[in-house]
C-alpha positions as CSV (number, residue, x, y, z in Angstrom):
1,X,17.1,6.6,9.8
2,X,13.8,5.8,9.2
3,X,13.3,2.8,6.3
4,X,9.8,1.1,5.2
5,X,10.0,-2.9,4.3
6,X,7.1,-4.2,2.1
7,X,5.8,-7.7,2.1
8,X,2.9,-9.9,0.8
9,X,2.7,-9.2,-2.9
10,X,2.9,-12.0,-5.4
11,X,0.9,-14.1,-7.7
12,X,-2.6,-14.3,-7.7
13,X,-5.0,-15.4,-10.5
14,X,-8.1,-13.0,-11.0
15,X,-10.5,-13.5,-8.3
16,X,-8.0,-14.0,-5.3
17,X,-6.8,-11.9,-2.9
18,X,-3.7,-10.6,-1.5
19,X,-2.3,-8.7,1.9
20,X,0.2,-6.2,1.6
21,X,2.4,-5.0,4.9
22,X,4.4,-2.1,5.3
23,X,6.6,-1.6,8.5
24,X,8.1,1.6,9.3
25,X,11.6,0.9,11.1
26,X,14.3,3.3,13.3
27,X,11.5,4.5,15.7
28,X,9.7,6.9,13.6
29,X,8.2,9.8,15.5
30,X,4.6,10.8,14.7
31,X,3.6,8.9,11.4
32,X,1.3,11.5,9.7
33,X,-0.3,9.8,6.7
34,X,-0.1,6.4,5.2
35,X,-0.7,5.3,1.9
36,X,-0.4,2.8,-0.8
37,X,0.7,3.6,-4.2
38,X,1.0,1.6,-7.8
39,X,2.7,1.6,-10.7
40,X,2.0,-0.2,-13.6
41,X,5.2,-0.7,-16.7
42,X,4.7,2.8,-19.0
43,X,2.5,4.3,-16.9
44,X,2.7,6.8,-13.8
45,X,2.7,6.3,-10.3
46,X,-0.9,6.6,-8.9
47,X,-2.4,6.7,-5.2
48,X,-4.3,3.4,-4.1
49,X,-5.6,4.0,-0.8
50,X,-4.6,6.3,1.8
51,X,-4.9,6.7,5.7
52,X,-4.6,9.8,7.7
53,X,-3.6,9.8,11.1
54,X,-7.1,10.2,12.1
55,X,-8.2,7.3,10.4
56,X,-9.6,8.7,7.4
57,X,-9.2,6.9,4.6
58,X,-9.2,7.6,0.5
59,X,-9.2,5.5,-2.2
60,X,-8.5,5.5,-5.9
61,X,-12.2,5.0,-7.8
62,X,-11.2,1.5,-9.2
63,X,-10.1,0.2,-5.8
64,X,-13.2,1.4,-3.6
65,X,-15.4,-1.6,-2.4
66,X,-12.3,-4.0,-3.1
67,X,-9.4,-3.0,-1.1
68,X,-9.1,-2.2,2.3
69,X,-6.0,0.1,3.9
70,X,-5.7,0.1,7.6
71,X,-2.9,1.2,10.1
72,X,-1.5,0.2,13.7
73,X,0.2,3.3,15.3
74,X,1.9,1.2,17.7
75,X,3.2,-0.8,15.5
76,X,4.2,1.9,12.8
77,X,2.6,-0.5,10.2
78,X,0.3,0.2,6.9
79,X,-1.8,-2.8,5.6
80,X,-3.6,-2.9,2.1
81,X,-6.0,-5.8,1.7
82,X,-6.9,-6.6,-1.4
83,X,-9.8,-8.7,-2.6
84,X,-11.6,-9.2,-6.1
85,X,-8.2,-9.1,-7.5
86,X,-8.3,-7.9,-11.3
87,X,-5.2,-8.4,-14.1
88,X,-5.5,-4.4,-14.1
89,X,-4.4,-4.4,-10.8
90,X,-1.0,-5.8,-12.0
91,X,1.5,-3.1,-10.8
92,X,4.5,-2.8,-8.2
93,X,2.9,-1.3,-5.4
94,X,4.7,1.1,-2.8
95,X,3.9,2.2,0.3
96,X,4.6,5.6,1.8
97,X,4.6,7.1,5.1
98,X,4.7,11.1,6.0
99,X,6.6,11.9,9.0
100,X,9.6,14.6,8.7
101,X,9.3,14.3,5.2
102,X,7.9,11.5,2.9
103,X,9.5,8.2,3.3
104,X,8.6,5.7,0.5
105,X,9.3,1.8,0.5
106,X,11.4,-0.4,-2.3
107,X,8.0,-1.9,-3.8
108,X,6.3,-5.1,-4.2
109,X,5.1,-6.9,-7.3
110,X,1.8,-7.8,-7.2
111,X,0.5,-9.7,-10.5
112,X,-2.9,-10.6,-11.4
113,X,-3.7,-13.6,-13.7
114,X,-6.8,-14.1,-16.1
């Protein structure tokens, strides 16, 4: 049974930056694409940045020059770096993997002080 763990989100005060990891366990077989997703209180989920399993990579408008996804195959892992952190960036943020079918992770907080 594939299961994705999150890490690295927290407090941050505008400015700072953050690192988010996501690790794909149970020996998943052929990781199609990666992403990160966010979800502010009252609104709707939204696509941060994603990864295909080529390596090309998409990002939300209000992310692009500030965050950076990447992916290790061999490690079955999805990182989002974030920099230039902005209290709009406040959200819990998700990661999801495509393999079988989409696999999604249990979310991390990340906050964003002014």
């Amino acid at each position: 049974q594939v299961q994705l763990v999150e890490s690295g989100g927290g407090l941050v005060q505008a400015g700072g930056s953050l690192r988010l990891s996501c690790a794909a366990s149970g020996s998943p077989f052929r990781i199609k694409s990666m992403g990160w997703y966010r979800q502010a209180p009252g609104k709707q989920r939204e696509l941060v940045a994603s990864v295909s399993n080529y390596g090309a990579t998409t990002y939300a408008e209000s992310v692009a020059g500030r965050f950076t996804i990447s992916r290790d195959n061999a490690k079955n892992t999805v990182d989002l770096q974030m920099n230039s952190l902005k209290p709009e960036d406040t959200a819990v943020y998700y990661c999801r993997m495509e393999i079988s079918r989409d696999y999604w992770g249990q979310g991390t907080q990340v906050t964003v002080s002014s």
